[in-house]
ChimeraX commands (.cxc) that place a marker at each C-alpha (Angstrom):
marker #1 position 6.46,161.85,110.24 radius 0.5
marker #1 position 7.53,158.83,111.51 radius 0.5
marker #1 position 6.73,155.45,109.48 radius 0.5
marker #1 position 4.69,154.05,112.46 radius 0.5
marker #1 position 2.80,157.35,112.41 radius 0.5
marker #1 position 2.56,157.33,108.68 radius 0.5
marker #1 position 1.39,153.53,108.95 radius 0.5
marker #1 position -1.39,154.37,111.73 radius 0.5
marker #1 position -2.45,157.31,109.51 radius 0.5
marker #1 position -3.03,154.79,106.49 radius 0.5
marker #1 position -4.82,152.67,107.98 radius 0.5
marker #1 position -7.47,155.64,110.22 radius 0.5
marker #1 position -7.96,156.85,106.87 radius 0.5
marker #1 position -8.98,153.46,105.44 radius 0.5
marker #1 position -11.23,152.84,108.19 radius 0.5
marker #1 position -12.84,155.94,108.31 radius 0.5
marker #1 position -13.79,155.60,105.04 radius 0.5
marker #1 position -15.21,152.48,105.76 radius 0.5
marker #1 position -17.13,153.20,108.60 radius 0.5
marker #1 position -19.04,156.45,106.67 radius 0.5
marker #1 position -20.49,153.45,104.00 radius 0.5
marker #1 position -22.58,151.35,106.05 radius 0.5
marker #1 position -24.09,150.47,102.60 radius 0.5
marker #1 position -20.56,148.63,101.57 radius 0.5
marker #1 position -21.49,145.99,104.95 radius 0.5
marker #1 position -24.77,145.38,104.28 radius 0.5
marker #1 position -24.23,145.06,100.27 radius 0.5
marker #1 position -21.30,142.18,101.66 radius 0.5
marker #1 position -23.76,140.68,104.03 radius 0.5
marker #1 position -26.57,140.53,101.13 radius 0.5
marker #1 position -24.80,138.24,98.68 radius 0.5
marker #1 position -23.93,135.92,100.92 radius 0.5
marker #1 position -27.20,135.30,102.53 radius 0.5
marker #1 position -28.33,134.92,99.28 radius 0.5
marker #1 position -26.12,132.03,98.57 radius 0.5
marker #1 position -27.14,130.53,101.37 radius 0.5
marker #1 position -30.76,130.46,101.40 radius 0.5
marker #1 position -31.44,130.62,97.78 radius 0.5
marker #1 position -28.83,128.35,96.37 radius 0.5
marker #1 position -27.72,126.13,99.37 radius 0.5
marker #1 position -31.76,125.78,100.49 radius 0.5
marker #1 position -32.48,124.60,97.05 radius 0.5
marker #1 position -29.76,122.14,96.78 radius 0.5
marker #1 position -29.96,121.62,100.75 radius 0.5
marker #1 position -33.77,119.78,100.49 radius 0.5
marker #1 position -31.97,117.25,98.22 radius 0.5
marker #1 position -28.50,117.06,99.21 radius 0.5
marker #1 position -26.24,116.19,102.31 radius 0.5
marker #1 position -22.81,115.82,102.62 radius 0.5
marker #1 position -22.16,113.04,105.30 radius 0.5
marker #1 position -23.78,113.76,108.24 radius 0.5
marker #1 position -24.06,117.67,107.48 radius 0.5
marker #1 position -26.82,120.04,105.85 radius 0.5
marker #1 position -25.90,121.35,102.52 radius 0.5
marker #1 position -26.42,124.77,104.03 radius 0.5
marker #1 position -23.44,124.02,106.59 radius 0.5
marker #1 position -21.13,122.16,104.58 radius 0.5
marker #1 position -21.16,125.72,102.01 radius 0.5
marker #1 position -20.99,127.77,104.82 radius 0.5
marker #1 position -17.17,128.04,104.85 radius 0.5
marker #1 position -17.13,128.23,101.71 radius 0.5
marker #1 position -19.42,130.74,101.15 radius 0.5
marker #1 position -17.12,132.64,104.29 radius 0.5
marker #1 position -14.08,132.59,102.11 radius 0.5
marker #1 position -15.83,133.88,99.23 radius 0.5
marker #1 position -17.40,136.93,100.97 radius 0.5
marker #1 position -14.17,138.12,102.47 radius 0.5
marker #1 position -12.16,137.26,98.99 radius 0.5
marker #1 position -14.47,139.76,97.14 radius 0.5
marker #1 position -14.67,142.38,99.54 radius 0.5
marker #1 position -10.77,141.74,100.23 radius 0.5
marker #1 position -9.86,142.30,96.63 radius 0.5
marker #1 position -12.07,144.74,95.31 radius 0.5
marker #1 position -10.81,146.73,98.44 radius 0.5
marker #1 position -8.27,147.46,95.48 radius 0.5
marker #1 position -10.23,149.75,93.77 radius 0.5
marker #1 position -9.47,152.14,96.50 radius 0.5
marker #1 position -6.68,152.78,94.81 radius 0.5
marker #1 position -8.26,153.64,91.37 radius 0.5
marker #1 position -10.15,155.94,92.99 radius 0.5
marker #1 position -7.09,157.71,95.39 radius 0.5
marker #1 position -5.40,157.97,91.92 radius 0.5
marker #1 position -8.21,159.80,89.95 radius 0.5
marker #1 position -8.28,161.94,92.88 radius 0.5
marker #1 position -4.93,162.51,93.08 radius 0.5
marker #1 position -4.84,161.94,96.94 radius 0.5
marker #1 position -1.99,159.25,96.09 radius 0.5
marker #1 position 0.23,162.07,95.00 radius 0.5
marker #1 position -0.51,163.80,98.52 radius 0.5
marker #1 position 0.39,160.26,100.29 radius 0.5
marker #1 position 3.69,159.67,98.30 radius 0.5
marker #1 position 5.06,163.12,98.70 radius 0.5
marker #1 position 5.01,161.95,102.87 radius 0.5
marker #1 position 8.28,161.27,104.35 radius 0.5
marker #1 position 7.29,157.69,104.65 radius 0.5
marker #1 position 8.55,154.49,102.11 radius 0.5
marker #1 position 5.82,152.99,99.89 radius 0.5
marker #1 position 6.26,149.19,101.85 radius 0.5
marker #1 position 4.61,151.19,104.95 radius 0.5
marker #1 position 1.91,152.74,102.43 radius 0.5
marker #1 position 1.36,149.48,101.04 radius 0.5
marker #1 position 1.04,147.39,104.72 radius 0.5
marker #1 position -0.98,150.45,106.52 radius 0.5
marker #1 position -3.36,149.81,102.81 radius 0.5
marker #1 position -3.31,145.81,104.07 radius 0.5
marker #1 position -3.88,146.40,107.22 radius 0.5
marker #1 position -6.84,148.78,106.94 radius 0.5
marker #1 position -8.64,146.72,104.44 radius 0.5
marker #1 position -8.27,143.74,106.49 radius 0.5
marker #1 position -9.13,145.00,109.35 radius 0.5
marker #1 position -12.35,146.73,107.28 radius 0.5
marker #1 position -13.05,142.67,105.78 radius 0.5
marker #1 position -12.56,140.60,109.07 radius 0.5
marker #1 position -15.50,142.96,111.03 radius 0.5
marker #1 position -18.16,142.45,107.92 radius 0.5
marker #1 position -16.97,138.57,108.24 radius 0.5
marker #1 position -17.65,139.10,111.58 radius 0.5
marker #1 position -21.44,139.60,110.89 radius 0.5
marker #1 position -21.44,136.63,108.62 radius 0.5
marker #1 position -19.72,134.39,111.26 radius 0.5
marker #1 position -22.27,134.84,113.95 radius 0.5
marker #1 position -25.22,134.62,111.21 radius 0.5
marker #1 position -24.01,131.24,110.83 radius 0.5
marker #1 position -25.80,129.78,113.96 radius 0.5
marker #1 position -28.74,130.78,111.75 radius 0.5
marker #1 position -27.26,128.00,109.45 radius 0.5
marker #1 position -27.07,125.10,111.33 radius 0.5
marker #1 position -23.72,126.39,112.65 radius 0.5
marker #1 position -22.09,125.98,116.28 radius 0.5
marker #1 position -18.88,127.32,117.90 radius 0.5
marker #1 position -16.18,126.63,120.27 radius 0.5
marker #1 position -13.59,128.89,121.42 radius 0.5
marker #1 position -10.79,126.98,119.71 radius 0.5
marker #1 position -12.49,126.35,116.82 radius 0.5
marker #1 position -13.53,130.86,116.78 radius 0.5
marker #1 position -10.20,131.09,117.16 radius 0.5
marker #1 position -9.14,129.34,114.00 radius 0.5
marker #1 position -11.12,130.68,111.78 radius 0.5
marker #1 position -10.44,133.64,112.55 radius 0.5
marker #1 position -6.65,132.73,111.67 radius 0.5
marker #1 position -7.98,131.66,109.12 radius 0.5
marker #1 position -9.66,134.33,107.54 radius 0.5
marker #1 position -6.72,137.01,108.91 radius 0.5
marker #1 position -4.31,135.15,106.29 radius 0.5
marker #1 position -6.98,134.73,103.15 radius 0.5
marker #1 position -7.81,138.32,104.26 radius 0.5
marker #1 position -4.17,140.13,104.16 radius 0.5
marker #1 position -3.05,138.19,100.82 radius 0.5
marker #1 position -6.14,138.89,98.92 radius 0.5
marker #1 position -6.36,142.60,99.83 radius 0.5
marker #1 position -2.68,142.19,98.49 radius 0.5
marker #1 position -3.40,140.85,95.44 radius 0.5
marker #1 position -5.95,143.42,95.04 radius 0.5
marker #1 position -3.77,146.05,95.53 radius 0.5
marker #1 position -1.42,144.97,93.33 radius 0.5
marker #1 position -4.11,144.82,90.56 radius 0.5
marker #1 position -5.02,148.33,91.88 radius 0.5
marker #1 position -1.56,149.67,91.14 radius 0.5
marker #1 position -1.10,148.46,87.64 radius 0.5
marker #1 position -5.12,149.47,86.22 radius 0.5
marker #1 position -6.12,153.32,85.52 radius 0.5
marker #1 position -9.84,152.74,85.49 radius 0.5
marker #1 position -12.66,151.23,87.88 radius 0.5
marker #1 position -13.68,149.26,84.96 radius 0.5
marker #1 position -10.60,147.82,83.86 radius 0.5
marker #1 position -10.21,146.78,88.02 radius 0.5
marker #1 position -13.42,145.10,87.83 radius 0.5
marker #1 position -12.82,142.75,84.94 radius 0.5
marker #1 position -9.06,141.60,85.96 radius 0.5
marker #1 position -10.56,140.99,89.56 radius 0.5
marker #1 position -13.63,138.95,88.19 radius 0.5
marker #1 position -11.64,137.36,86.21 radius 0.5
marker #1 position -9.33,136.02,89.20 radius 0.5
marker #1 position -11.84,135.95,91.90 radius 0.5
marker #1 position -14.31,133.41,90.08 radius 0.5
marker #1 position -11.55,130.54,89.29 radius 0.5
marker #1 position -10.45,131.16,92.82 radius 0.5
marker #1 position -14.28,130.87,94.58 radius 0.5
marker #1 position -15.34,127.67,92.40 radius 0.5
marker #1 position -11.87,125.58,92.29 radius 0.5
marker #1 position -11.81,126.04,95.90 radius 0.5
marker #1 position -14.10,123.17,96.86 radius 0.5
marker #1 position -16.25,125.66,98.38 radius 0.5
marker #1 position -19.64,124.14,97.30 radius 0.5
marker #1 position -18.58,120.79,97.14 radius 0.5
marker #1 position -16.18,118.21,99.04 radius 0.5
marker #1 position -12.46,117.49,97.48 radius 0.5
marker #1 position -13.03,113.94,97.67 radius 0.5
marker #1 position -13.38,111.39,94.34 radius 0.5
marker #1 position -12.99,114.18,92.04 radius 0.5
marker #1 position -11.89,114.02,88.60 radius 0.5
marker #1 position -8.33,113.71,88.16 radius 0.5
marker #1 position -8.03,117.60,86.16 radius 0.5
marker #1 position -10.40,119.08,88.34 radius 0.5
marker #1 position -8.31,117.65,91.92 radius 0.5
marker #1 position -4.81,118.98,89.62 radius 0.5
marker #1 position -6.68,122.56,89.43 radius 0.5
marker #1 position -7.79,122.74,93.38 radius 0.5
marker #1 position -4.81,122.01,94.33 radius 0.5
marker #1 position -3.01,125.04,92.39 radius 0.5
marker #1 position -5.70,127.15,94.03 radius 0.5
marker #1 position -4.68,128.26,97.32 radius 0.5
marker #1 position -7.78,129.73,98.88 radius 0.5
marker #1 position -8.54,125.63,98.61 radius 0.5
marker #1 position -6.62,125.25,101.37 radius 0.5
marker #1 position -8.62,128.34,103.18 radius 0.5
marker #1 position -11.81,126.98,102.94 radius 0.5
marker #1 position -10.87,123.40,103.48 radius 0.5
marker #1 position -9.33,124.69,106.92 radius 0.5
marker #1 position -12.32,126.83,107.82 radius 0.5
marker #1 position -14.58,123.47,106.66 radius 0.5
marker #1 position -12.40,121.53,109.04 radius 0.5
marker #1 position -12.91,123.88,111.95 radius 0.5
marker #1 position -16.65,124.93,111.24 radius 0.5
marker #1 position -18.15,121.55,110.74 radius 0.5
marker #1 position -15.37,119.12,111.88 radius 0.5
marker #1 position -14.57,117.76,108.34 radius 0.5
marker #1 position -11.25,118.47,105.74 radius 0.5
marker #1 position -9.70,116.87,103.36 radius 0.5
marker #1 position -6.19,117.85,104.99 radius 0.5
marker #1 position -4.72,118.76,108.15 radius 0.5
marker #1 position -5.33,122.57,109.63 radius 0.5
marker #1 position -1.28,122.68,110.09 radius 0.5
marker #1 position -0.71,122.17,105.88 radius 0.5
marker #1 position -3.30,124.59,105.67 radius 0.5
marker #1 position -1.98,127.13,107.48 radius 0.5
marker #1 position 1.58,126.96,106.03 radius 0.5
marker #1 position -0.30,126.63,102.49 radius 0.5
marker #1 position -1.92,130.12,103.60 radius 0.5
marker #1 position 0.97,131.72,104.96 radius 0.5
marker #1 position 2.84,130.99,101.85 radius 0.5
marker #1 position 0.37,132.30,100.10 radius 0.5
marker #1 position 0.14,134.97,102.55 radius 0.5
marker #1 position 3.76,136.25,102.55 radius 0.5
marker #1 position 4.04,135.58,98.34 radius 0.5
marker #1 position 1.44,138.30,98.00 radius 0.5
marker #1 position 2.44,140.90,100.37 radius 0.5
marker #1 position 6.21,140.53,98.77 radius 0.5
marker #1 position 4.77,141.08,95.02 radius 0.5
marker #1 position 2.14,143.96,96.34 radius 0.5
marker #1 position 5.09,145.69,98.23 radius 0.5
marker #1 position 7.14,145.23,94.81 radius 0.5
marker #1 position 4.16,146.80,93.03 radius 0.5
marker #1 position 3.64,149.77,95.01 radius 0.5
marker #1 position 7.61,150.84,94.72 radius 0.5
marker #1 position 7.13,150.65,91.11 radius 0.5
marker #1 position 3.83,152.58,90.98 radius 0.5
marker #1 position 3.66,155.34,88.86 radius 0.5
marker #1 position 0.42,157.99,88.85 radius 0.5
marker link #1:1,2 radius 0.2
marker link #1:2,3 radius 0.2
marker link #1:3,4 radius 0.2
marker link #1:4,5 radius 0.2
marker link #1:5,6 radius 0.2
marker link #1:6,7 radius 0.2
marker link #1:7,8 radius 0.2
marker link #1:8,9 radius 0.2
marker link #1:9,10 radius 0.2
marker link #1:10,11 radius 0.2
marker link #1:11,12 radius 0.2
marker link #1:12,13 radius 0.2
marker link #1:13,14 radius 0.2
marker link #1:14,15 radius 0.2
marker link #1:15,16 radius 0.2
marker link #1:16,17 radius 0.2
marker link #1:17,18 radius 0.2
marker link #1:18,19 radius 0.2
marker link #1:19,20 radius 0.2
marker link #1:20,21 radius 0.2
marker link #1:21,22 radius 0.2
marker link #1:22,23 radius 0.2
marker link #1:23,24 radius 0.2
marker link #1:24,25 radius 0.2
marker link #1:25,26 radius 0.2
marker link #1:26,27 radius 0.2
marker link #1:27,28 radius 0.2
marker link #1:28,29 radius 0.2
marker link #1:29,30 radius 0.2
marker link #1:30,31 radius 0.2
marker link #1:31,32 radius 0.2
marker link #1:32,33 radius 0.2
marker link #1:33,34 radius 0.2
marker link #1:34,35 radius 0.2
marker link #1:35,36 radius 0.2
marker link #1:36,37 radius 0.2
marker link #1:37,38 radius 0.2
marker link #1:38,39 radius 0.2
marker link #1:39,40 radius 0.2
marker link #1:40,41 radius 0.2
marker link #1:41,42 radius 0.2
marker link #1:42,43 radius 0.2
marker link #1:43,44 radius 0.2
marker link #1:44,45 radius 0.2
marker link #1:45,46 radius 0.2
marker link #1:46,47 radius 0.2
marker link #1:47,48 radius 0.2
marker link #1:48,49 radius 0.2
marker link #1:49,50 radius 0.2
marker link #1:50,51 radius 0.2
marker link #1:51,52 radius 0.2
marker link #1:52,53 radius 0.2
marker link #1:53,54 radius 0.2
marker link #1:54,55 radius 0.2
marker link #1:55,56 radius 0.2
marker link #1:56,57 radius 0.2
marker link #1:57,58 radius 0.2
marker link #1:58,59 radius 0.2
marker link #1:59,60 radius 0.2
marker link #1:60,61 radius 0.2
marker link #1:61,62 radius 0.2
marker link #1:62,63 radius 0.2
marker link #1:63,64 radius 0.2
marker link #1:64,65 radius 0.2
marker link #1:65,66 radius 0.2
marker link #1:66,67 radius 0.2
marker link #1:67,68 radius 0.2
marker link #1:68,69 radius 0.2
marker link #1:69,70 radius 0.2
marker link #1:70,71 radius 0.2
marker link #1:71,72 radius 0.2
marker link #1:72,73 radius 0.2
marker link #1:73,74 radius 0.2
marker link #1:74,75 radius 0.2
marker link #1:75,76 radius 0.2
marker link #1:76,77 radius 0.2
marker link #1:77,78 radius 0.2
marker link #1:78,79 radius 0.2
marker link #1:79,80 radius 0.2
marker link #1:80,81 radius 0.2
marker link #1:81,82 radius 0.2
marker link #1:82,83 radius 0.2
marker link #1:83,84 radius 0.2
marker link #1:84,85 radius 0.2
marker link #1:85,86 radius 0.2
marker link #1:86,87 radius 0.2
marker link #1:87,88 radius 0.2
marker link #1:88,89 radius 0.2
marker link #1:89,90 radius 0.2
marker link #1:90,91 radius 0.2
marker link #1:91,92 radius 0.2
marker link #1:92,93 radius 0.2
marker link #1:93,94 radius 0.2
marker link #1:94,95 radius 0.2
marker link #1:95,96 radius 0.2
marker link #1:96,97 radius 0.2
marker link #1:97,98 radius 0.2
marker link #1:98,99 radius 0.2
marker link #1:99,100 radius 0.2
marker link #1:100,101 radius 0.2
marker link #1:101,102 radius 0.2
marker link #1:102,103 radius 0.2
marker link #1:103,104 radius 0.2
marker link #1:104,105 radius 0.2
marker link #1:105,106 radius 0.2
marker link #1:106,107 radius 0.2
marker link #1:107,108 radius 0.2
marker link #1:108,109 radius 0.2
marker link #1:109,110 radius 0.2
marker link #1:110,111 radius 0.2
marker link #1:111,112 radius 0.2
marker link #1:112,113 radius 0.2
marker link #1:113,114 radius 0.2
marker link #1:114,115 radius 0.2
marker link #1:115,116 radius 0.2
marker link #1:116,117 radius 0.2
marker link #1:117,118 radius 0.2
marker link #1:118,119 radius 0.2
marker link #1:119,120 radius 0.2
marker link #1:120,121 radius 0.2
marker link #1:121,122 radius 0.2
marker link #1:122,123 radius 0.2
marker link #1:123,124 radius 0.2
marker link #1:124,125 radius 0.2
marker link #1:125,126 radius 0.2
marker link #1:126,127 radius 0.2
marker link #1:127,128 radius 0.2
marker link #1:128,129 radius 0.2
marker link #1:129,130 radius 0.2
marker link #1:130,131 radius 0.2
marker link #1:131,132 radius 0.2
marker link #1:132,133 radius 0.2
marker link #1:133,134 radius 0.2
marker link #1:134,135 radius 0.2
marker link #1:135,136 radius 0.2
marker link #1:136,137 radius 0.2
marker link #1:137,138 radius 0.2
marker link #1:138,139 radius 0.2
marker link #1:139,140 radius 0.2
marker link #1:140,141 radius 0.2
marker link #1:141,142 radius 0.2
marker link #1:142,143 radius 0.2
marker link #1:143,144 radius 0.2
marker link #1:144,145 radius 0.2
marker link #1:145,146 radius 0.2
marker link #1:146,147 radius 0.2
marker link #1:147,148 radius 0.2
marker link #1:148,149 radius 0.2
marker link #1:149,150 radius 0.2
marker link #1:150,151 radius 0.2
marker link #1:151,152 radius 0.2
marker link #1:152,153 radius 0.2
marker link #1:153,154 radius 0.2
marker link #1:154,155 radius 0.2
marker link #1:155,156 radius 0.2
marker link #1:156,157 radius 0.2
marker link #1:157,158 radius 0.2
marker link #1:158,159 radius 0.2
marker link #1:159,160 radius 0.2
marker link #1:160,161 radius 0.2
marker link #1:161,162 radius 0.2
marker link #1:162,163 radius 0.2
marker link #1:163,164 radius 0.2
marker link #1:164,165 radius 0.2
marker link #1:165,166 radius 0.2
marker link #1:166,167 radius 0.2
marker link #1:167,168 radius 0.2
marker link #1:168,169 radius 0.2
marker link #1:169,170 radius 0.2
marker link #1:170,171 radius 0.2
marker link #1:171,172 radius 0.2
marker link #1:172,173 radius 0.2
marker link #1:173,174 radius 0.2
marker link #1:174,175 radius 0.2
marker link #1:175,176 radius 0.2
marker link #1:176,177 radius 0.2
marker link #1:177,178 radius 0.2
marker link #1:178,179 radius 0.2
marker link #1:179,180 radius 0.2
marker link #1:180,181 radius 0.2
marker link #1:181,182 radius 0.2
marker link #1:182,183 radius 0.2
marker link #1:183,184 radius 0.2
marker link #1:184,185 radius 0.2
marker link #1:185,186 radius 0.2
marker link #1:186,187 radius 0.2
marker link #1:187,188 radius 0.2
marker link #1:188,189 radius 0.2
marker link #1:189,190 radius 0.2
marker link #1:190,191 radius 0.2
marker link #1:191,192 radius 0.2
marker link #1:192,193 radius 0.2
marker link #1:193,194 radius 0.2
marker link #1:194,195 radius 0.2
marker link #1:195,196 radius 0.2
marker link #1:196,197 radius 0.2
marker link #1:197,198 radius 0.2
marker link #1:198,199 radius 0.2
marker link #1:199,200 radius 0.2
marker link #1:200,201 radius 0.2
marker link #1:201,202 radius 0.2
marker link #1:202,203 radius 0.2
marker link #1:203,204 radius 0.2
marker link #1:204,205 radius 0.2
marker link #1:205,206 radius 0.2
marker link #1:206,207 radius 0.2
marker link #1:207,208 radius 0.2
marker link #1:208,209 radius 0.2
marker link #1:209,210 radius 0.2
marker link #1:210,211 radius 0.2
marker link #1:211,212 radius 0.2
marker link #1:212,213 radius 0.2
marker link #1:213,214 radius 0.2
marker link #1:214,215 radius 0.2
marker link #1:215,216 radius 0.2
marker link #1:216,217 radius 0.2
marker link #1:217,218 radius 0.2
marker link #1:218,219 radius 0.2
marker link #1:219,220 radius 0.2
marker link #1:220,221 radius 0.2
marker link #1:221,222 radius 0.2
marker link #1:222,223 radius 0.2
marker link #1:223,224 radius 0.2
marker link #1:224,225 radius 0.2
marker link #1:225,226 radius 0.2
marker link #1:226,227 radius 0.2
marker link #1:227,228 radius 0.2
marker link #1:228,229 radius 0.2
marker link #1:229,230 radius 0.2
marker link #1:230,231 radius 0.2
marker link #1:231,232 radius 0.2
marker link #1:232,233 radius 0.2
marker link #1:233,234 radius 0.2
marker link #1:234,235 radius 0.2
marker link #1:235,236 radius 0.2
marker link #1:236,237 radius 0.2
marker link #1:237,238 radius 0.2
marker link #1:238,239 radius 0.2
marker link #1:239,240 radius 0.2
marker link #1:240,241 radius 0.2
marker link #1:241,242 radius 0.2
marker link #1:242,243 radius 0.2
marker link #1:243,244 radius 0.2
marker link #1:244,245 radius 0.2
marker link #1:245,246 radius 0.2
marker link #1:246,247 radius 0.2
marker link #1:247,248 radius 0.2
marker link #1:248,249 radius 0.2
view
């Protein structure tokens, strides 16, 4: 088996998977909506930022936080394929564990950017219009917050034995992440702790680019996001490859 054939089998096996589940897109499309309507409605008849609906200016926000849940709780995957012992059937393949690792990336964010996909065109629903360049960023956009947070949650995979010990480390990084983002409210005037802490946060710089390319407003330039993100983006495939070679079942 060649690697490319080992990496093409990885990721046909993690879409497969996928694809049998139709509850796993709907679930990822529920919460959202939910946010939305329930949350961004009831602060939405009150609030405005600028010249923009409450319901649009969370929109991006609430974009990156749909695909950075689904992204890293792809992870558990590989809680499961290690109860199962279907890893030990993958690592006794003549192919390294950096191809195991990217074919995992690959199929989960390939599984995350098609259930974005949904929420992306449910948008117009929201107040929320499209160009072709501006499609075209986000979906930059969400490739790099997709492929470093299905990293990170594959990392967390490889290090926990249990489903439930997955599900607290992950909450316990994917909530800081969500609200120090600015994802619910603008990075302007902010307390001088609060601007220190969304700055450390890199999906900040996510949803500030998909804000700026959504609804026409960031607080910095879509080229320092982008760099930000492929920082970020490269830093987590590095220590997820790392992780996998030192896996142990």
């Amino acid at each position: 088996m060649s690697e490319l054939s080992g990496f093409y089998a990885i990721w046909y096996r993690e879409f497969k998977v996928f694809w049998r589940e139709k509850s796993r897109i709907i679930s990822s499309i529920v919460s959202p909506l939910l946010w939305l309507t329930i949350f961004g409605g009831g602060l939405g008849a009150r609030v405005s930022v600028g010249d923009v609906g409450y319901q649009a200016f969370i929109f991006p926000g609430v974009l990156a936080m749909s695909i950075t849940m689904t992204s890293i709780f792809f992870g558990t995957y590989i809680v499961w394929d290690k109860k199962i012992d279907f890893m030990k059937s993958v690592l006794v393949a003549p192919m390294s564990r950096t191809t195991m690792f990217l074919g995992k990336v690959v199929g989960g964010a390939t599984d995350a950017l098609i259930q974005s996909t949904i929420l992306v065109l449910l948008g117009i629903l929201f107040g929320v219009s499209y160009t072709a360049q501006s499609l075209l960023t986000v979906y930059m956009l969400l490739f790099l917050i997709t492929v470093a947070t299905v990293s990170i949650g594959l990392i967390i995979g490889s290090f926990m034995e249990s489903p439930e010990g997955f599900g607290l480390i992950s909450s316990f990084l994917i909530f800081p992440m969500v609200f120090l983002s600015g994802a619910f409210y603008p990075l302007d005037n902010l307390p001088q702790w609060l601007t220190v802490a969304t700055s450390i946060d890199p999906l900040t710089y996510g949803v500030d680019g998909l804000r700026g390319a959504i609804i026409g407003t960031s607080h910095n330039t879509l080229l320092f996001n982008l760099t930000i993100l492929s920082a970020f983006c490269i830093a987590a495939i590095a220590a997820g490859t790392a992780a996998f070679n030192r896996m142990k079942l």
